[in-house]
C-alpha positions as CSV (number, residue, x, y, z in Angstrom):
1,X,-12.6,30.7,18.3
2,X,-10.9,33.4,19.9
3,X,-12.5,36.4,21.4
4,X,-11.5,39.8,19.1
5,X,-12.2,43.3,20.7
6,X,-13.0,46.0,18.2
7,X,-9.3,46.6,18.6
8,X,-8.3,43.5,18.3
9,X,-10.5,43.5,14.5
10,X,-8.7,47.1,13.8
11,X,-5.5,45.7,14.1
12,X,-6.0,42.7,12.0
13,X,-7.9,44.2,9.2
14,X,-4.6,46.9,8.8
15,X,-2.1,44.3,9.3
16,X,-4.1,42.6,6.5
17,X,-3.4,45.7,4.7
18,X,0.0,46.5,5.1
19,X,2.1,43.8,7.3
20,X,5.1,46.4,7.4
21,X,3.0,48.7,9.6
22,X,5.7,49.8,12.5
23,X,3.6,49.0,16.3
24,X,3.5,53.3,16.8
25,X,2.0,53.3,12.9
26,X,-0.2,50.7,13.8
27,X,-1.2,51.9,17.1
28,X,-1.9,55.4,15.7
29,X,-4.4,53.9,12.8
30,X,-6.6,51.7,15.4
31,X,-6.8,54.3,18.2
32,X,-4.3,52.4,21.0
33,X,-0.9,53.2,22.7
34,X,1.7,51.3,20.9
35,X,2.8,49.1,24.0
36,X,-1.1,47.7,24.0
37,X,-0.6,47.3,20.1
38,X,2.3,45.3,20.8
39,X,1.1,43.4,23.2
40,X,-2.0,42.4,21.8
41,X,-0.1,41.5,18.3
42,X,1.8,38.6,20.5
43,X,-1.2,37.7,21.7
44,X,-2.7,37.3,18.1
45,X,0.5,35.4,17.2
46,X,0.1,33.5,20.0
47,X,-3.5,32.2,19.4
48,X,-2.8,31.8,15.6
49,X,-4.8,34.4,14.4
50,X,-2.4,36.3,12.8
51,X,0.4,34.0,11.1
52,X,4.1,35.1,8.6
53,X,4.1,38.3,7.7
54,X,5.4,38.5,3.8
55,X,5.5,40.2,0.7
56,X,2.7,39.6,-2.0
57,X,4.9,38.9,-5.3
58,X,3.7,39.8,-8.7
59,X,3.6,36.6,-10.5
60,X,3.3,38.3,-13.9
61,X,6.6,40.6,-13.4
62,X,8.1,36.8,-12.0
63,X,6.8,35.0,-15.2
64,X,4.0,32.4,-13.9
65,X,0.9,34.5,-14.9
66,X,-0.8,31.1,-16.6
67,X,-3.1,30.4,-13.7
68,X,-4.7,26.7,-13.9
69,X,-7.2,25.7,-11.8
70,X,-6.8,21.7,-11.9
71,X,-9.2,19.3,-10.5
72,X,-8.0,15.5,-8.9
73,X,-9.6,12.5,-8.5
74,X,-7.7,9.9,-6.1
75,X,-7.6,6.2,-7.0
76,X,-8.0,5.5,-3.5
77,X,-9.3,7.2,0.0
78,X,-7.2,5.5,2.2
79,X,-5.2,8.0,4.6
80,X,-1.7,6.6,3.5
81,X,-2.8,7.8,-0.2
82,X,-4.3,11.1,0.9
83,X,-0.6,11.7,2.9
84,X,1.2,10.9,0.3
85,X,-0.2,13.4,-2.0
86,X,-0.5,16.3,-0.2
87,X,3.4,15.9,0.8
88,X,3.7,15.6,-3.6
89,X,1.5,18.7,-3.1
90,X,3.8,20.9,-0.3
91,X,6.9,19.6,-2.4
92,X,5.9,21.6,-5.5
93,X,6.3,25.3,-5.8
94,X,4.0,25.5,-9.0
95,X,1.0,24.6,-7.1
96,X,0.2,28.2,-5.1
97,X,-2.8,26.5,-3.6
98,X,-4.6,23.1,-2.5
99,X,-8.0,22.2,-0.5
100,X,-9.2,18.9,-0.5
101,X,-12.5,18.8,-1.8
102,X,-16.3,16.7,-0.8
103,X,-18.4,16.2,-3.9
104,X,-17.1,14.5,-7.6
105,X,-13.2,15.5,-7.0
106,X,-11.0,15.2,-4.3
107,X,-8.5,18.1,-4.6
108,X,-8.9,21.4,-6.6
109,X,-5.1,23.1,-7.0
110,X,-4.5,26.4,-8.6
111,X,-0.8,26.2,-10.4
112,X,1.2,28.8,-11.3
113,X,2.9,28.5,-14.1
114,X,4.9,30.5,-17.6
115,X,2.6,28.7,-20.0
116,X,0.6,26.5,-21.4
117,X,3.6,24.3,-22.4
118,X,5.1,24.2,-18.8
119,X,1.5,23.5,-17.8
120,X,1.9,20.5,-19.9
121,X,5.0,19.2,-18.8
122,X,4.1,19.7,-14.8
123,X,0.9,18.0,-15.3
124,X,2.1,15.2,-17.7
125,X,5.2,14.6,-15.5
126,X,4.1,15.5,-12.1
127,X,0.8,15.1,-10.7
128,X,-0.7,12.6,-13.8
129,X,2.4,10.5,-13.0
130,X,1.3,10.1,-9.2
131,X,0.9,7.0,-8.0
132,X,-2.4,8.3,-6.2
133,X,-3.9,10.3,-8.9
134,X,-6.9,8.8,-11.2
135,X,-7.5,11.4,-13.6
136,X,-7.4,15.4,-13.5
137,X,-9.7,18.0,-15.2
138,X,-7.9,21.4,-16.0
139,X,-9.2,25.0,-16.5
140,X,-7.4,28.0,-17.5
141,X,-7.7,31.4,-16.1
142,X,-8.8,34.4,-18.7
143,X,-7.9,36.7,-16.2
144,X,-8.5,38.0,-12.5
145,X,-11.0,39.8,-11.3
146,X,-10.8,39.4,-7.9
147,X,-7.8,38.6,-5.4
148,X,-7.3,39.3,-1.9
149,X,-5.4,37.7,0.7
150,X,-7.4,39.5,3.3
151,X,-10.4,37.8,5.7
152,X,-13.2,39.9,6.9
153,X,-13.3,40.6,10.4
């Protein structure tokens, strides 16, 4: 783990906040010149603490505001399975996110998608038709209630 300062915390929890922050914007908000902001962002970068900076996308104003939460089960464990679906995963832009899983299932994605007929189709022709894949339970979102990209610190 690497060692944060209570600078070091400042400056992640606003770049959490607003990645756009210039380093004198930044500097003024945690209390530090801007050419120790700077330098400590690098070093942040460096150790992999901080990663891209993007834009968080509405997906409602982009249509895909059917969020499905879809569980996997594998029909095998092996490693060569395993590989071969997460790169099935990283290949399609519809599933946002992906963790493998202990307990009853193996993966848990959340897809984004226009609706419940695309839903259909993706799952029907994409990750039912895997190879890999057993079976699949599916759940769909109401609505949001909480979302945040940001970690405590």
């Amino acid at each position: 783990m690497f060692h944060l300062d209570e600078i070091d915390r400042r400056i992640v929890r606003e770049l959490q906040r607003d990645g756009s922050l210039s380093h004198a914007a930044l500097a003024e908000r945690v209390g530090a010149s801007p050419a120790s902001v700077w330098r400590r962002v690098r070093q942040l970068e460096k150790a992999g603490v901080l990663g891209a900076t993007v834009r968080l996308a509405s997906a409602e104003m982009l249509g895909r505001s059917v969020n499905v939460l879809c569980q996997v089960r594998m029909t095998r464990q092996s490693i060569e399975a395993r590989a071969e679906f997460e790169e099935f995963i990283r290949s399609r832009a519809e599933i946002v996110e992906c963790y493998a899983m202990s307990g009853e299932w193996d993966y848990l994605l959340r897809i984004a998608v226009e609706d419940v007929a695309d839903y259909d189709r993706f799952i029907m022709r994409g990750v039912l038709a895997h190879p890999s894949v057993a079976n699949a339970a599916s759940n769909f979102a109401l609505r949001q209630v909480k979302y945040t990209t940001e970690i405590p610190v």
